[in-house]
C-alpha positions as CSV (number, residue, x, y, z in Angstrom):
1,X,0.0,0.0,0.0
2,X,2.8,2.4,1.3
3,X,4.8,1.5,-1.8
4,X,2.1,2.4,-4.5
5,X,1.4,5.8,-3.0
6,X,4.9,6.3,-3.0
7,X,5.3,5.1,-6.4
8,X,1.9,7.3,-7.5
9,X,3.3,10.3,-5.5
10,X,6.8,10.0,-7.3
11,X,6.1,9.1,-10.7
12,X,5.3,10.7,-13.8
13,X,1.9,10.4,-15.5
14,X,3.1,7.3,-16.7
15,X,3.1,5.8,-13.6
16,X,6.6,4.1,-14.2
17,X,9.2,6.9,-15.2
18,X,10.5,8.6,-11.6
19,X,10.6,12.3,-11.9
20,X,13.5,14.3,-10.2
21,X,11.2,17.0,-9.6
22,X,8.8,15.0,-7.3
23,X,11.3,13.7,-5.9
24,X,12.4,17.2,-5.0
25,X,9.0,18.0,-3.5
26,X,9.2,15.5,-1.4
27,X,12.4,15.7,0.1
28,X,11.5,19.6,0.4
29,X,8.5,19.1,2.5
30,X,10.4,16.6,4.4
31,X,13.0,18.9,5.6
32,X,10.5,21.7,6.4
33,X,8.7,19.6,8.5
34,X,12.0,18.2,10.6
35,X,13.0,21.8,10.5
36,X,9.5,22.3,12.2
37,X,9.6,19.7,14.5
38,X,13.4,20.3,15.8
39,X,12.9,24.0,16.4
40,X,9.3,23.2,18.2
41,X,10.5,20.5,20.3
42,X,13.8,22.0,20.6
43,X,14.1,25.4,19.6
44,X,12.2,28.4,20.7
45,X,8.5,27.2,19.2
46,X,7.3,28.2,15.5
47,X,5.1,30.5,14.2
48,X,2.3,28.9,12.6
49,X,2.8,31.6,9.9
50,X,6.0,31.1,9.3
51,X,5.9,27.8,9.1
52,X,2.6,27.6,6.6
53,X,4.7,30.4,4.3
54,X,7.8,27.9,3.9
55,X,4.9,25.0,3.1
56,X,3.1,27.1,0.8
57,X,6.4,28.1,-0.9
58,X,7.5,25.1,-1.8
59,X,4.3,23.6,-2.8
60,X,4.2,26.6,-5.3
61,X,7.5,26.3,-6.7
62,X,7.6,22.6,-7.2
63,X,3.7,22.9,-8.8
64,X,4.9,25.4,-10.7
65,X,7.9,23.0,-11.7
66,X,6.0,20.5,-12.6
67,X,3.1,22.7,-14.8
68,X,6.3,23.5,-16.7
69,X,7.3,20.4,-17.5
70,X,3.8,18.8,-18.1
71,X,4.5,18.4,-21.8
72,X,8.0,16.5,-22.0
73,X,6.6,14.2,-19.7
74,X,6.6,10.2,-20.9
75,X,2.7,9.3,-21.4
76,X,1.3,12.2,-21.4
């Protein structure tokens, strides 16, 4: 189950050819959200603000990646 929503999450529309720029999302919200976790747990606390911006940033850039590259993608 975990494997197919990975492999949905990280492919292309193909559903076989991995894309370096979902990859890159993910890793990106990944860090964000250990960055999160470390400075609330161990830091100072985070602003929800802040925290949604750096979310919301990344989600648009890597969107915004992948709108670009919709049309060079294998089975589309």
């Amino acid at each position: 189950m975990i494997r197919t929503i990975l492999r949905h999450l990280l492919t292309g529309k193909d559903g076989e050819t991995h894309d370096i720029a979902r990859y890159s999302w993910l890793w990106a919200v990944i860090v964000i959200s250990a960055m999160i976790i470390h400075k609330e747990f161990w830091g100072t606390g985070v602003d929800v603000k802040d925290a949604a911006e750096a979310l919301g940033a990344s989600a648009l850039a890597h969107g915004g990646a992948l709108w670009a590259k919709k049309d060079t993608e294998p089975g589309g």
